[in-house]
C-alpha positions in Angstrom: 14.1 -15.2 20.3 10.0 -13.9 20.6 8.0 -16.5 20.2 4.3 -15.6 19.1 3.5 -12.4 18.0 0.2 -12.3 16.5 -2.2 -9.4 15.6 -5.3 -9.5 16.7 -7.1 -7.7 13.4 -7.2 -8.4 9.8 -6.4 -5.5 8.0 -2.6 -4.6 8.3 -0.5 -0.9 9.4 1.9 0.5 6.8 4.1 2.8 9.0 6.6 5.6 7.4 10.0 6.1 8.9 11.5 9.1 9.1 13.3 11.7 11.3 11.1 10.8 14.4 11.4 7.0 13.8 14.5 5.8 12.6 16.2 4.7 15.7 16.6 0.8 16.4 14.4 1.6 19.2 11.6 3.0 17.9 11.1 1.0 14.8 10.6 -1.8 17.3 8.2 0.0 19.5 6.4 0.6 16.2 6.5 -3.0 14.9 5.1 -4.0 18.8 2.9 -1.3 18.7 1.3 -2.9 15.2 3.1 -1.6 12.4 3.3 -4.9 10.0 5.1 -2.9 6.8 7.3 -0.2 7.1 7.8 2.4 4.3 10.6 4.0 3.0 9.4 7.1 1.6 12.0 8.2 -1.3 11.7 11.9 -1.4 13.1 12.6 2.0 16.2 10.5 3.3 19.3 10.0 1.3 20.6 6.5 0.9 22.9 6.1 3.4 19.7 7.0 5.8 17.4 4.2 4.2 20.1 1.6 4.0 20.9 2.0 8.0 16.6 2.1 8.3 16.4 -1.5 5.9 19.5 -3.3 8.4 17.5 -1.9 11.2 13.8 -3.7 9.9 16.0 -6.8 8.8 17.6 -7.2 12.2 14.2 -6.7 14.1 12.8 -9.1 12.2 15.1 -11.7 13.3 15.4 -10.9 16.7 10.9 -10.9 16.7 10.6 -13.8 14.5 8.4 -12.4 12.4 8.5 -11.3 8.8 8.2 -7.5 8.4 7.6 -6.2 4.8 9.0 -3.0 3.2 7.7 -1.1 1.1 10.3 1.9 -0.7 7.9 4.7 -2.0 9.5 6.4 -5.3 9.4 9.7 -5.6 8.4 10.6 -9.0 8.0 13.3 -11.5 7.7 16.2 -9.2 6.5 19.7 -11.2 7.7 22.4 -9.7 7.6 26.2 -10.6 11.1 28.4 -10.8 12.2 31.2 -7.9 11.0 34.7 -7.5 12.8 37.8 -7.0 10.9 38.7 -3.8 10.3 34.8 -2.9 6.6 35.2 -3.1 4.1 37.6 -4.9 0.6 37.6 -3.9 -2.1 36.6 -7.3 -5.3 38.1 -7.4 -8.4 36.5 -9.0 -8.5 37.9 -12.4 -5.3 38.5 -12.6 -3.0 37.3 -16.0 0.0 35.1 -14.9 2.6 33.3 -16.8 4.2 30.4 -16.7 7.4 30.5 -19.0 10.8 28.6 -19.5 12.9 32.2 -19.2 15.0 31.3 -16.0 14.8 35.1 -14.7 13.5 35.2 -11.2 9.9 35.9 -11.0 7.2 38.3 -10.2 3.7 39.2 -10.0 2.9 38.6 -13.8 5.7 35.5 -14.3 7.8 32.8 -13.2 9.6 29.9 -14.7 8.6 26.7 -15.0 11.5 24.1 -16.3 9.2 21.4 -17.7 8.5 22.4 -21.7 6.3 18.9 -21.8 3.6 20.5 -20.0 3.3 23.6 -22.4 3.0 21.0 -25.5 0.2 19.2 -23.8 -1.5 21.9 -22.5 -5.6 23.0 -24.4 -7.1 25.6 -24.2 -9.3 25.8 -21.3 -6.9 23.6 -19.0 -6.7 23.4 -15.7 -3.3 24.3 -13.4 -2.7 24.0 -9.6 -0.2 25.8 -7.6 0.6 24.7 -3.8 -1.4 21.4 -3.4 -4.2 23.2 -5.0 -4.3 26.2 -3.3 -3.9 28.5 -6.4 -5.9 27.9 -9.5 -5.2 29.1 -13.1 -7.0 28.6 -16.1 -5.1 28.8 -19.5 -6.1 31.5 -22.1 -3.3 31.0 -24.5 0.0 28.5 -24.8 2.9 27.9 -27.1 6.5 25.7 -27.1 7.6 27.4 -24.0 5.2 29.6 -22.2 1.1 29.6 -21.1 -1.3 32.7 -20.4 -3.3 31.6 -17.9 -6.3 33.7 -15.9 -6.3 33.2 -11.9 -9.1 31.8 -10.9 -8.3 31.4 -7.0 -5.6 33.3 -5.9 -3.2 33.2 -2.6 0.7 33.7 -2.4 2.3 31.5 -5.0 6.6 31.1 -3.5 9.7 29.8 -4.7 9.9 25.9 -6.2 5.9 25.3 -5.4 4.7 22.2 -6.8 2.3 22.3 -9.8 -0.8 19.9 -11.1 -1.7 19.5 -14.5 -5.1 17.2 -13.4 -6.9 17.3 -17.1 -4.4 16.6 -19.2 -2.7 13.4 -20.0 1.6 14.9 -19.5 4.2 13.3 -22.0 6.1 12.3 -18.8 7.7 9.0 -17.8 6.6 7.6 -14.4 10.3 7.4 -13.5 13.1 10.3 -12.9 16.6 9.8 -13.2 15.9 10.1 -9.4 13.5 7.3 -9.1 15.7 5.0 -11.8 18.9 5.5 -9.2 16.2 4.7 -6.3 14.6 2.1 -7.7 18.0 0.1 -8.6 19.1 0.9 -4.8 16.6 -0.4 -3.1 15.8 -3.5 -5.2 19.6 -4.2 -4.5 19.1 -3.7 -1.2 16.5 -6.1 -0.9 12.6 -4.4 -0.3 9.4 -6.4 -1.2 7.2 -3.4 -2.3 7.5 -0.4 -4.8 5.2 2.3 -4.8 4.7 4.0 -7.9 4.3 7.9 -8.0 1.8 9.6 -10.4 1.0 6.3 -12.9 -1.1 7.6 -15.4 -1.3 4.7 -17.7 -0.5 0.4 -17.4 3.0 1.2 -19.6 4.2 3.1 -16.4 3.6 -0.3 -14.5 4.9 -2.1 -17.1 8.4 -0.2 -17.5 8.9 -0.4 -13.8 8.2 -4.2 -13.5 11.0 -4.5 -16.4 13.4 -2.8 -14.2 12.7 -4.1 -10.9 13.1 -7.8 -12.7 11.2 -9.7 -10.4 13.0 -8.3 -7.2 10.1 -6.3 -5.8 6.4 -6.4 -6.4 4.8 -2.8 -7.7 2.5 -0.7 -5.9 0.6 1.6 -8.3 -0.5 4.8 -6.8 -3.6 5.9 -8.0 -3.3 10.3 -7.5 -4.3 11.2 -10.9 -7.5 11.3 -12.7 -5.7 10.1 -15.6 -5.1 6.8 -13.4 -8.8 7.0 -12.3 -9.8 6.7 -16.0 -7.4 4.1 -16.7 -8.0 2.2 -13.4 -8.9 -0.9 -14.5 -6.1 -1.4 -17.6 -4.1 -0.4 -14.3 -5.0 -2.6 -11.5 -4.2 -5.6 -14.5 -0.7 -4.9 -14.5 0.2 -4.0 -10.9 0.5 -6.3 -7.9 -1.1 -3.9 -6.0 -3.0 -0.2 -5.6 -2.0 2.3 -3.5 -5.2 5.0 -3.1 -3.2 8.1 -2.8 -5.7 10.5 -1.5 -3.7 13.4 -0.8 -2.6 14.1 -4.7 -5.9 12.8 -5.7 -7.3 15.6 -3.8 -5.6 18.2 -5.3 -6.6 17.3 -8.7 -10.3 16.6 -8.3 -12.7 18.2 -6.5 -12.4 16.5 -2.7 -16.0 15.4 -2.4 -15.2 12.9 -5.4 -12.9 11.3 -3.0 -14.8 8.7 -1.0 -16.7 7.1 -4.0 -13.6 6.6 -6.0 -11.9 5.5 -2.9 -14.5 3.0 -2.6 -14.6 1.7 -6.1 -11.0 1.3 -6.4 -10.7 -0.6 -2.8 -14.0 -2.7 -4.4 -12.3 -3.4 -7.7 -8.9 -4.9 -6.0 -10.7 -7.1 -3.8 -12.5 -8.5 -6.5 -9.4 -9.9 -8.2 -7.8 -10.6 -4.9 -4.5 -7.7 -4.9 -3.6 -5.9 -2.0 -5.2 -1.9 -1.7 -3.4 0.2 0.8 -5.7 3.5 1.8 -3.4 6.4 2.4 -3.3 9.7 3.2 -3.6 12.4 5.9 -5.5 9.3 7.9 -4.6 10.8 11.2 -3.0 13.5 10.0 -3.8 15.8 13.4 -1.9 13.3 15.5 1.5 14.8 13.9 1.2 17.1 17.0 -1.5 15.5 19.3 -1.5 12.1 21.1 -5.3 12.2 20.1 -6.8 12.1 16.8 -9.5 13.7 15.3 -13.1 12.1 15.8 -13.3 12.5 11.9 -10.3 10.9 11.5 -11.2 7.5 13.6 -14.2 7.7 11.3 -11.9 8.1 8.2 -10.0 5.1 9.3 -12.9 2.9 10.0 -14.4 3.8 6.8 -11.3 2.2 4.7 -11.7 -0.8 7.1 -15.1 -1.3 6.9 -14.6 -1.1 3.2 -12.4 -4.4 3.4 -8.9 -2.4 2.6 -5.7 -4.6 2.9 -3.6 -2.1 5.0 -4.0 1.6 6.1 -1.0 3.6 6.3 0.3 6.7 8.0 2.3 8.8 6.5 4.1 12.3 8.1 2.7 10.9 12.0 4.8 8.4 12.0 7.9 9.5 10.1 7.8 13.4 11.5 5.3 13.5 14.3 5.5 14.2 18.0 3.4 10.5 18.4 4.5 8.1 16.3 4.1 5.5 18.7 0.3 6.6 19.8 -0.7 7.1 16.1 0.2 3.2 15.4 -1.3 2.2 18.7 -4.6 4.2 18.0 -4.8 2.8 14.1 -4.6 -0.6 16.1 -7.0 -0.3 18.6 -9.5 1.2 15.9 -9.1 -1.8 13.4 -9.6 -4.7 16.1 -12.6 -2.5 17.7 -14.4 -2.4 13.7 -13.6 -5.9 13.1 -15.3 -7.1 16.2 -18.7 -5.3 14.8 -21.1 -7.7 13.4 -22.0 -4.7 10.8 -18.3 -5.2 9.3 -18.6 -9.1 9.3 -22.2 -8.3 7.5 -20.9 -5.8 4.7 -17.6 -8.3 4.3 -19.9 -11.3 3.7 -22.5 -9.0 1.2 -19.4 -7.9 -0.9 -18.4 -10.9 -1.9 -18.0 -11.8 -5.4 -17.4 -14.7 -7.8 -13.9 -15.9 -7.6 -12.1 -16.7 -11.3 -12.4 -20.3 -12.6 -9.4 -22.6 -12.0 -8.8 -25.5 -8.9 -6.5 -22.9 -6.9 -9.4 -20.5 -6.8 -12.1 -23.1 -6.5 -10.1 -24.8 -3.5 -9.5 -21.1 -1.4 -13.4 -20.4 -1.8 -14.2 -24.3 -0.6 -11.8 -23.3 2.5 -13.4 -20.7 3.5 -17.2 -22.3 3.3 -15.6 -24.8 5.7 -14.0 -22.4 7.9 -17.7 -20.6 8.0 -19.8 -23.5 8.4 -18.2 -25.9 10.9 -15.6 -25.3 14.2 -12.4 -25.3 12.5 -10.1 -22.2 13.9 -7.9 -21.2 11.0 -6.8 -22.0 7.7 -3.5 -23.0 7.0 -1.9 -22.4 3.2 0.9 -23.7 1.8 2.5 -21.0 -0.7 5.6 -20.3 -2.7 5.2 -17.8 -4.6 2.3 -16.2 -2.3 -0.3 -16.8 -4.7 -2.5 -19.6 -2.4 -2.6 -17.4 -0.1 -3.7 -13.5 -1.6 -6.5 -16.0 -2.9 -7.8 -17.3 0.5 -7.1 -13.5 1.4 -9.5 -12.8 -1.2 -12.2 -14.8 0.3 -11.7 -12.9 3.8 -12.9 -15.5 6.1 -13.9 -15.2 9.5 -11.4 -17.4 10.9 -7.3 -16.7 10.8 -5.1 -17.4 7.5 -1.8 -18.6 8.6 0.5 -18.4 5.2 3.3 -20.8 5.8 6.0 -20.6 2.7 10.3 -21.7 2.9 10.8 -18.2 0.9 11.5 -15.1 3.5 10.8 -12.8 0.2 7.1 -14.5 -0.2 6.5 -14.3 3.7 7.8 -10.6 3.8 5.4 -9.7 0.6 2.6 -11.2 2.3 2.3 -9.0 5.3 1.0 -6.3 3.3 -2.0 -8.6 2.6 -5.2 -8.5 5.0 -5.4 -11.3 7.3 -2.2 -13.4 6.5 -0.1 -14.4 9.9 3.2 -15.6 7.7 5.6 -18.3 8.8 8.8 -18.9 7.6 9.3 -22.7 7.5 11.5 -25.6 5.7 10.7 -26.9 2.5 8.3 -29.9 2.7 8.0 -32.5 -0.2 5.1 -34.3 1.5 1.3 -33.7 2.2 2.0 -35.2 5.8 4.9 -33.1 6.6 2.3 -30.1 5.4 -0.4 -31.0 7.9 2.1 -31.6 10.8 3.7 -28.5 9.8 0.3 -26.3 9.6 -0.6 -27.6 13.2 2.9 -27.0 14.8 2.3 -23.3 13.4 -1.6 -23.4 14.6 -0.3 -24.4 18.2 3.0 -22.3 18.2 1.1 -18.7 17.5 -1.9 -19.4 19.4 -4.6 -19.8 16.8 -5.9 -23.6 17.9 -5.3 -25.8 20.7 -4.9 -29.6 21.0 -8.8 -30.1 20.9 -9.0 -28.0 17.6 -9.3 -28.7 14.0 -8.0 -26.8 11.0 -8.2 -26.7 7.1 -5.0 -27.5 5.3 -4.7 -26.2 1.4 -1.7 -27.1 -0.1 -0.5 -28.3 -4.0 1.3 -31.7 -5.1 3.5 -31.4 -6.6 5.3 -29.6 -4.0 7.2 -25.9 -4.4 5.5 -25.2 -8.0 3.8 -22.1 -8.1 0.5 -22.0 -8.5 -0.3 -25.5 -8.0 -2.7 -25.8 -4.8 -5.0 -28.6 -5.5 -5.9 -30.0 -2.0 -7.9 -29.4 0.8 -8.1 -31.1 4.2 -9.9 -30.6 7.4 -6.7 -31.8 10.1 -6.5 -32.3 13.9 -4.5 -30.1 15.7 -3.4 -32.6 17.9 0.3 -34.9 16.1 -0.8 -37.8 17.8 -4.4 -37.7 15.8 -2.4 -36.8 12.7 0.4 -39.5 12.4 -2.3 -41.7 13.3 -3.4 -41.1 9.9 -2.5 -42.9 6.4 -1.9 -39.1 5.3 0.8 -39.4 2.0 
């Protein structure tokens, strides 16, 4: 078994698996190479496929010694226009165009589209996208199952193109009959992550939580304005925020894009839940070994920012570089967080933690951590709470998260700076502080000399119960020598 794999960066790599990375082989190369969650992205891959990519994760894990999380990415309501007779038509600006529910193929002046909820919340005046955006029409005139609308930008509009609806709240749920067969398959199957498609309000959060029934935690994927609006009822209710920036683009105008990005990542590490930056983040490395120099930038930028993880999308699941677009995320988070500028804006974000002894004890840590030579804080956690709080804090020293539940440890590798270790349960504060330095020693964040702070909560294995805080020697000898309880 590997012994002591430890990343050298705070924030963590959500990798995508697909065609060019679901072998046994090169999910490990991309765990090695830094990947720390690995997605399962829903649309593409039937279940068989995903099933054979979980055993795969699960079996790396035990043979690395190290809990990997996954995250399975639901589809969602996907809008999509019918077919046309020639496959395509060309739409001029100015022209009139249709969208109707008549199922005959198209052509120049019509097409189908299948989803009458759209035509009952349409105004006058709104806004529709064809082809990630490429293509936009402006209604004139609607009813029950058709809309007039006037083309504003034009370009070749093809069979079973998606369409946006960005100014309009739809009457859709956040969950297909797709995404309800998904969602019950991969909670079975045993994932720590959901990612939400499309939320536009908290009751979308709210419906999936009932369904996953405590087996997975829920990503919310902010990639409507409707969910920009709303953020804040949002972020309440989900365990985390996903900021989907390739949607999000589509429906707002792109220059919007880093000062919502920045807000939302802002607002979710003030009330301490994981934010995942996504989206076309190296998006050229799909078929170069080298990104763009905009793109480094791009990533630095979500970094800098204090995001939990950053994830790639298509260049790991369908690019020629999987393997060099993990590496090169890597190399560009452990190269920002050595800046003293990032250390700087970390330390000027900061803001009031929430009143309570757990939250008081995670901000006392990590005043210790910054003002004397300890070299990492150790939590005790069971339901992963203890630890997304000293998260919170980001200190400048390592948080190792030490919990007896592989679901909790798994969840917690989405979350920025958390090196999580399975370990028995402990009923004893002694047993916690020999068990924090054993983990200190055994991954290499403190040696014999070394000190460490120990949070932990008596009673033991009660959620949400951390009420001590100790300053420990590394060194067992130092320890037992102790009258420790």
């Amino acid at each position: 078994m590997t012994i002591g794999i430890r990343r050298r960066r705070n924030v963590k790599i959500v990798a995508t698996l697909g065609p060019a990375s679901d072998t046994k082989e090169m999910i490990r190369a991309l765990f090695l190479a830094g990947a720390d969650v690995f997605r399962l992205n829903m649309s593409h891959g039937s279940h068989p496929e995903i099933a054979e990519r979980h055993k795969i994760i699960r079996e790396l894990e035990v043979e690395l010694n190290r809990p990997i999380g996954i995250l399975a990415d639901l589809q969602g309501p996907k809008l999509r226009c019918g077919e046309f007779a020639n496959g395509s038509e060309m739409l001029e600006v100015g022209a009139a165009f249709r969208f109707d529910l008549d199922k005959t193929p198209g052509d120049a002046t019509r097409v189908n589209l299948p989803h009458p909820e759209i035509f009952k919340a349409l105004e006058l005046g709104s806004t529709l996208l064809v082809n990630d955006g490429k293509i936009r029409l402006k209604v004139t005139a609607f009813g029950d199952d058709f809309a007039d609308m006037a083309v504003e930008v034009g370009g070749e509009i093809s069979n079973r193109k998606g369409v946006n609806v960005p100014d309009v709240v739809l009457p859709l749920a956040a969950l297909s009959q797709k995404d309800l067969a998904d969602l019950e398959f991969v909670c079975a199957l045993g994932v720590e992550w959901l990612g939400l498609s499309f939320v536009q309000r908290p009751s979308d959060v709210e419906e999936a939580r009932v369904l996953a029934s405590g087996r997975a935690r829920i990503i919310a994927k902010i990639e409507k304005p409707t969910a920009v609006d709303s953020f804040e009822e949002i972020l309440a209710v989900a365990d985390g925020i996903m900021v989907a920036r390739g949607d999000l683009g589509v429906e707002l105008p792109v220059h919007m894009l880093p000062p919502i990005q920045k807000h939302l990542v802002t607002a979710c590490r003030r009330v301490g839940k994981p934010v995942i930056v996504a989206t076309q983040m190296m998006e050229s490395m799909i078929s170069s070994p080298v990104p763009t120099r905009a793109e480094v930038s791009d990533v630095a930028q979500a970094i800098y920012e204090g995001a939990d993880a950053v994830m790639l999308s298509a260049e790991s699941a369908a690019g020629d570089f999987p393997i060099e677009a993990v590496t090169t995320m890597s190399n560009v988070a452990e190269e920002v967080e050595k800046d003293k500028m990032y250390r700087d804006g970390i330390i000027a974000s900061h803001t009031p933690s929430s009143q309570g002894i757990a939250n008081a004890i995670t901000v006392a840590a990590r005043e210790v951590a910054e003002t004397t030579d300890v070299k990492a804080i150790v939590c005790f956690t069971q339901s992963g709470t203890t630890a997304v709080l000293a998260a919170r804090e980001r200190p400048s020293v390592p948080i190792i998260a030490l919990t007896h539940k592989i679901h909790t440890a798994r969840s917690l590798a989405l979350v920025w700076g958390l090196h999580c270790v399975v370990v028995e349960e402990i009923d004893r504060f002694k047993q916690a502080v020999v068990g924090a330095a054993k983990a200190a020693k055994q991954f290499g964040f403190a040696g014999e000399e070394d000190m460490i702070v120990v949070t932990a909560g008596v009673p033991f294995n009660t959620p949400g119960s951390t009420n001590i805080l100790r300053v420990a020697p590394v060194n067992e000898k130092l320890i037992y020598g102790t009258d420790l309880d």
